[in-house]
C-alpha positions in Angstrom: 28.5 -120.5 -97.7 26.8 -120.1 -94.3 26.1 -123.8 -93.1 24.8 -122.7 -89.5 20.9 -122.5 -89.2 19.7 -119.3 -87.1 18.0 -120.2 -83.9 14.1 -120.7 -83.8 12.1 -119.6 -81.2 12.0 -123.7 -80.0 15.7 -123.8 -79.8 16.2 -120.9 -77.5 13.1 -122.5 -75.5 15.2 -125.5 -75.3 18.3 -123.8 -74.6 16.9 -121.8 -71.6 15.7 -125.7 -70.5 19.3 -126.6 -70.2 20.8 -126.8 -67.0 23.3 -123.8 -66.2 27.0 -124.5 -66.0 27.2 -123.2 -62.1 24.7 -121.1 -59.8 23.8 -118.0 -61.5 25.8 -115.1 -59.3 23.0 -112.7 -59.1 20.3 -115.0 -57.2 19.9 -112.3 -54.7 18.2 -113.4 -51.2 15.6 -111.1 -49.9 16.5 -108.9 -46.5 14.5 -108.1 -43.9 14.4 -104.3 -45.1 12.8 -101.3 -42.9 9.9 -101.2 -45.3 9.2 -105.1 -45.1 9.4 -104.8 -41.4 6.6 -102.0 -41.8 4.5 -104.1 -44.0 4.4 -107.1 -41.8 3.7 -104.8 -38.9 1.0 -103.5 -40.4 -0.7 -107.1 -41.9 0.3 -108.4 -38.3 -2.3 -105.2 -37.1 -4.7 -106.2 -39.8 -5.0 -109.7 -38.4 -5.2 -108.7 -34.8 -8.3 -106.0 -36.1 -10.1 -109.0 -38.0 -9.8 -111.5 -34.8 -10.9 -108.3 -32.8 -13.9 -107.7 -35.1 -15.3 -111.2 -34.9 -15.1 -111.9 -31.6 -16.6 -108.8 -30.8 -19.7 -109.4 -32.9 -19.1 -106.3 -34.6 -20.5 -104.5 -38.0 -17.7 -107.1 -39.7 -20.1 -110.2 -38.4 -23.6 -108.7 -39.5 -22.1 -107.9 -42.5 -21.1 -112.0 -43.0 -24.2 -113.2 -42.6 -25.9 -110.2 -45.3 -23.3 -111.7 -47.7 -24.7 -115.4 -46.5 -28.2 -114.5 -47.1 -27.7 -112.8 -50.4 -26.5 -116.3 -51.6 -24.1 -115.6 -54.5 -24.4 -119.2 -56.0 -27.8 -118.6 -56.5 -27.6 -115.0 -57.5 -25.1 -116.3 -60.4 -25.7 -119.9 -61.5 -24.4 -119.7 -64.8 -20.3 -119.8 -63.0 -20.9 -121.8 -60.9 -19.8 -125.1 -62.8 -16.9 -122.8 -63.5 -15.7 -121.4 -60.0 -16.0 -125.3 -59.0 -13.1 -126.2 -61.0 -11.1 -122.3 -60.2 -11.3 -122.9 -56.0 -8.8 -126.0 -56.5 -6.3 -123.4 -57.8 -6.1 -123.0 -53.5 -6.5 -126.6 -52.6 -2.9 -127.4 -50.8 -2.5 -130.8 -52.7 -2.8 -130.1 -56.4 -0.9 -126.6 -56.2 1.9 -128.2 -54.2 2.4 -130.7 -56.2 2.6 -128.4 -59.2 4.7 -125.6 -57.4 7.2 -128.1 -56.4 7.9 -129.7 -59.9 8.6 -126.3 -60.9 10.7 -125.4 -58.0 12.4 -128.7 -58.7 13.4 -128.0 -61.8 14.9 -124.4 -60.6 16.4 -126.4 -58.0 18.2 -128.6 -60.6 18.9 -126.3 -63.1 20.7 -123.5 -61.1 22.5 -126.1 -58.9 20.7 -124.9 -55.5 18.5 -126.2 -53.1 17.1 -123.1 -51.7 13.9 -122.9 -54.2 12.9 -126.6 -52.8 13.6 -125.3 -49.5 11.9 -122.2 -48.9 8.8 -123.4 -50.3 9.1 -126.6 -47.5 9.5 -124.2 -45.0 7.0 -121.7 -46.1 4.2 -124.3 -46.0 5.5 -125.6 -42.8 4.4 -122.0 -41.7 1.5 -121.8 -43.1 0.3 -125.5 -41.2 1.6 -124.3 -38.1 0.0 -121.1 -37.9 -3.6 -121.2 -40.2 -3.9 -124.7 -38.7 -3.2 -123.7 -35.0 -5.6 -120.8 -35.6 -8.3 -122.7 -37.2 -8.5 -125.0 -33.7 -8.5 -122.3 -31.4 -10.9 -120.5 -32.8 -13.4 -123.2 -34.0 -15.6 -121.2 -36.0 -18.1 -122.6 -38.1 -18.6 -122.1 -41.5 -21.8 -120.5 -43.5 -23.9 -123.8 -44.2 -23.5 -125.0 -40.6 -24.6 -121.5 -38.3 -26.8 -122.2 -35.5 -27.8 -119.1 -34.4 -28.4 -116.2 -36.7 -26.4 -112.8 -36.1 -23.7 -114.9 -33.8 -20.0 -115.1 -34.7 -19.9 -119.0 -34.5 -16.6 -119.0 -32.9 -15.7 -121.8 -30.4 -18.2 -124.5 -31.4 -15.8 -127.0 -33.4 -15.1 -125.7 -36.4 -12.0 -125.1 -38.6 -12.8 -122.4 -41.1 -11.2 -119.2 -39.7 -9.1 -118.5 -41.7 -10.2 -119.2 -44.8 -7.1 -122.1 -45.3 -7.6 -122.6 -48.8 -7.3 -118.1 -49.5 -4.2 -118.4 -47.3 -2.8 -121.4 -49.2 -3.2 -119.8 -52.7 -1.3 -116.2 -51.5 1.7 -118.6 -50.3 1.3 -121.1 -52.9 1.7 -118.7 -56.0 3.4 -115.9 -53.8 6.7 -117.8 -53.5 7.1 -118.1 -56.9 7.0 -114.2 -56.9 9.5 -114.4 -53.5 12.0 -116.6 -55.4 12.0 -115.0 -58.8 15.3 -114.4 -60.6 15.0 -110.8 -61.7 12.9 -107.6 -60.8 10.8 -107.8 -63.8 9.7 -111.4 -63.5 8.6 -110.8 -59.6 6.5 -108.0 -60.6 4.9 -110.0 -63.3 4.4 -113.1 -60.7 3.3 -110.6 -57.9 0.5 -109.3 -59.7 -0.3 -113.0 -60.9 -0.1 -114.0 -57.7 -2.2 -111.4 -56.2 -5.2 -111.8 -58.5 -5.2 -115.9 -57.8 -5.2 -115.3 -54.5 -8.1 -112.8 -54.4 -9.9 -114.6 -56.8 -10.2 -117.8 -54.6 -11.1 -116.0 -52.0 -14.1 -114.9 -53.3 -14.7 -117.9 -54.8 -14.7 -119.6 -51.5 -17.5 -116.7 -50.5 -19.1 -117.5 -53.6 -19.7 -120.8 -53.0 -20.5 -120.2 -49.1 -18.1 -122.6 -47.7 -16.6 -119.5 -45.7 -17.5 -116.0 -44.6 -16.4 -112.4 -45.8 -14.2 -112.2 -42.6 -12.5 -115.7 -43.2 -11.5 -114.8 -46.3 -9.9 -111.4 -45.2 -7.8 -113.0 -42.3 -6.4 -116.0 -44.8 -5.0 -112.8 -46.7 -3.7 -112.0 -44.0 -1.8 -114.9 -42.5 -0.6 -116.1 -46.3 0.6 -112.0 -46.6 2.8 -113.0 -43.2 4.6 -115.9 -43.8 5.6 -114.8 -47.3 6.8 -111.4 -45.6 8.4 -113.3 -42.6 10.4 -115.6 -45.1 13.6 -113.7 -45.0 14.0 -114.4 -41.1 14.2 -117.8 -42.3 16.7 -117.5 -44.8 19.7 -117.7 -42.7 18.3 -121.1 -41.4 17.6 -122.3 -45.1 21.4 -121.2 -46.1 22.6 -123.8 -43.0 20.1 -126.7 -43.7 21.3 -126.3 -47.5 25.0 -126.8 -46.6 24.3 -129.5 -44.6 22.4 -131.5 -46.9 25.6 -130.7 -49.7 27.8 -132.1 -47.1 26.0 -135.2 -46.3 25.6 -135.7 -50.1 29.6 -134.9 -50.6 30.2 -137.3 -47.7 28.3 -140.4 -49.7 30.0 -139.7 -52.7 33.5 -139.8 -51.0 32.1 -142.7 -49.5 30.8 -144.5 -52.8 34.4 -143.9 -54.0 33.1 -141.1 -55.9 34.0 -137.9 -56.5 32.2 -135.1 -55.1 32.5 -132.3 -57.5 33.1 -133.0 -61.3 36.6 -134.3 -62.3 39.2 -131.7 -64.1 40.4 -132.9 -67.1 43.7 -133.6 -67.5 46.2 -133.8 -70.4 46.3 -137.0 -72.5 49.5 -139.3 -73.2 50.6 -139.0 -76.8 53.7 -141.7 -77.9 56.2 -139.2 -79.2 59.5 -140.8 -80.5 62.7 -140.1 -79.5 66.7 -140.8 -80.0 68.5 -143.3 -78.3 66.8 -146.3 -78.7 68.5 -150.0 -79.6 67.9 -149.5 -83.3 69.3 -146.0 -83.7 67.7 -142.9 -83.9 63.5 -143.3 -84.5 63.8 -146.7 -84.2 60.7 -148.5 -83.3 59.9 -149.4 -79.3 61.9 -145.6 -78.6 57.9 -144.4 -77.8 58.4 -142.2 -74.6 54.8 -140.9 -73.5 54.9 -137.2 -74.5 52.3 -134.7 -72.5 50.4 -132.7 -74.5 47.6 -130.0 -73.4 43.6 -131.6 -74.7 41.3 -129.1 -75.4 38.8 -128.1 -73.3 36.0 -127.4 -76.0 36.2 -128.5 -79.6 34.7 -126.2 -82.9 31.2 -127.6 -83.9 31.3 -130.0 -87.0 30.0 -128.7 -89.7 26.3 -130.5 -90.6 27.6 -131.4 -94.0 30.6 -132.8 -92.7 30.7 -136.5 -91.0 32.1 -136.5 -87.4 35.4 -137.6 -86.4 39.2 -135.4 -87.3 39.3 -133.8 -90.6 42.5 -133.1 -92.1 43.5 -130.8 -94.9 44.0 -132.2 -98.4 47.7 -130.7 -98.8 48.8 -132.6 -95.0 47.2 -136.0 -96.5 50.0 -138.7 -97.9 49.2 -140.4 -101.1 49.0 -143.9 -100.6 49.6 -146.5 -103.5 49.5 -150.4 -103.0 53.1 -150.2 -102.8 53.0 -147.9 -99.9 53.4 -144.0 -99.8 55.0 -142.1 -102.7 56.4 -139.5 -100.3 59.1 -140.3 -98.5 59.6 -139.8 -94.5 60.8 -135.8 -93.9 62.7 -135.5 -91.0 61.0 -132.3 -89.8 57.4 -134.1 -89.7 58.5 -136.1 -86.4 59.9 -133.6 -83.6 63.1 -134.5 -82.1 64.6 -137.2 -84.6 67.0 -137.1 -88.1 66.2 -138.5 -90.7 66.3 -142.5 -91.3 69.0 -143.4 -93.8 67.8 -145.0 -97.3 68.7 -148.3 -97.3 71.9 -149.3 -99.4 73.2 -145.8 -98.5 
């Protein structure tokens, strides 16, 4: 009769919850490739044209302040309760604190720190260089433009780039970066890509930035997640260190650092030569004896503990056993002599 229940589509959920044995072998790390070089090149040309465009009071700034007067919130009400609660999806507290449980738990569950890592260093990137940018430039944003047809750069402001477009392409982009398999990158890429866009329009929707904010924070999130791999050698370091110091405490703590081996158990085995003759009591030499490293799954319908076969079981009477002792059950001795013999 078949007593084990087939998997349901919880258990495998479950199981796939379950922390991993030992890092996964085919966590690859990205490489700075000839066509990633070429990509950042390019995105690094895109941002130097936007900076360009705006300070230049070109067609890109006229165009800005079009999109500013067409006033999108008022064009489309009806989403606007909506795209409220969508532009948080690029607000850097709430998606951090989401991304990192879940790069946490990847952190846990394939015994590496580099998911917790990269993310840390990925948004200390994106703080260094949108916020240094933002400063420079000072632009002000849509609802506070003194002068109509100007670029608004260099009066105070912080809005170029847009930080919360950048924010979402790195936010949701690293997940993509750090995925396990081709097929799951592609899948988070294009997620990835469409939040990204999507606040950024939001953003334009709601005229807390301009067109050309929004295409520049594309543009700095698109660097730093295509820079990342520069950093990886750095990451690889810092991660060993941090093992080492964590080693180091356990030693400390009287601890071990990595998981103890098990060894074999002491079994009492008797043996000849004892005071009282051969298997004689007190003779009990410990005997080593190999423990198994995994043991077969208990039946449900069976209660835990050893289970022994009816046929290796001794009848027992209130007397004491019917069978008597046979000398082969007990390795190494003869058999006792029958008293009166």
């Amino acid at each position: 009769m078949r007593t084990e229940r087939n998997l349901t589509r919880l258990d495998r959920l479950f199981a796939r919850l379950d922390r991993e044995p030992e890092r996964p072998a085919h966590l690859d790390e990205p490489r700075m490739s000839p066509h990633r070089v070429v990509l950042f090149s390019a995105t690094l040309a895109f941002y130097v044209a936007i900076v360009v465009a705006v300070v230049a009071t070109s067609w890109l700034v006229r165009f800005d302040w079009q999109v500013m007067f067409f006033r999108p919130y008022q064009q489309w009400p009806e989403i606007h309760g909506f795209l409220d609660y969508w532009v948080v999806l690029g607000q850097r507290g709430p998606t951090a604190v989401m991304v990192a449980a879940w790069l946490g738990w990847r952190s846990w569950r394939q015994h590496t720190l580099r998911p917790l890592l990269m993310f840390g260093a990925a948004l200390l990137l994106l703080n260094a260089t949108v916020g240094a940018a933002k400063i420079g430039m000072g632009r002000l944003g849509p609802h506070y433009a003194t002068v109509i047809g100007s670029n608004e750069m260099w009066q105070g402001g912080d809005i170029f780039p847009s930080g919360h477009t950048a924010n979402a392409v790195v936010t949701w982009g690293i997940l993509a970066y750090l995925a396990s398999t081709p097929r799951t990158r592609r899948y988070l890429s294009a997620l990835s890509a469409v939040v990204s866009l999507s606040v950024g329009l939001t953003t334009v929707y709601l005229g807390t930035h301009w067109l050309s904010d929004v295409l520049l924070g594309w543009a700095a999130g698109l660097l730093i997640l295509l820079a990342l791999p520069w950093v990886e050698p750095l990451i690889t370091r810092v991660e060993a260190w941090i093992l080492g110091i964590r080693d180091a405490w356990a030693r400390r703590g009287g601890r071990p650092a990595t998981p103890p081996v098990p060894t074999p158990a002491l079994v009492p085995q008797r043996t000849a030569g004892g005071p009282g003759g051969p298997g004689a009591p007190g003779d009990e030499q410990p005997a080593r004896e190999p423990v198994a490293t995994a043991r077969p799954r208990t039946p449900a319908y069976l209660a835990p503990g050893p289970h022994t076969a009816r046929c290796e079981r001794t009848p027992v009477t209130p007397q004491g056993p019917r069978r008597p002792p046979h000398p082969e059950r007990v390795r190494g001795t003869s058999a006792r002599p029958l008293a009166g013999g």
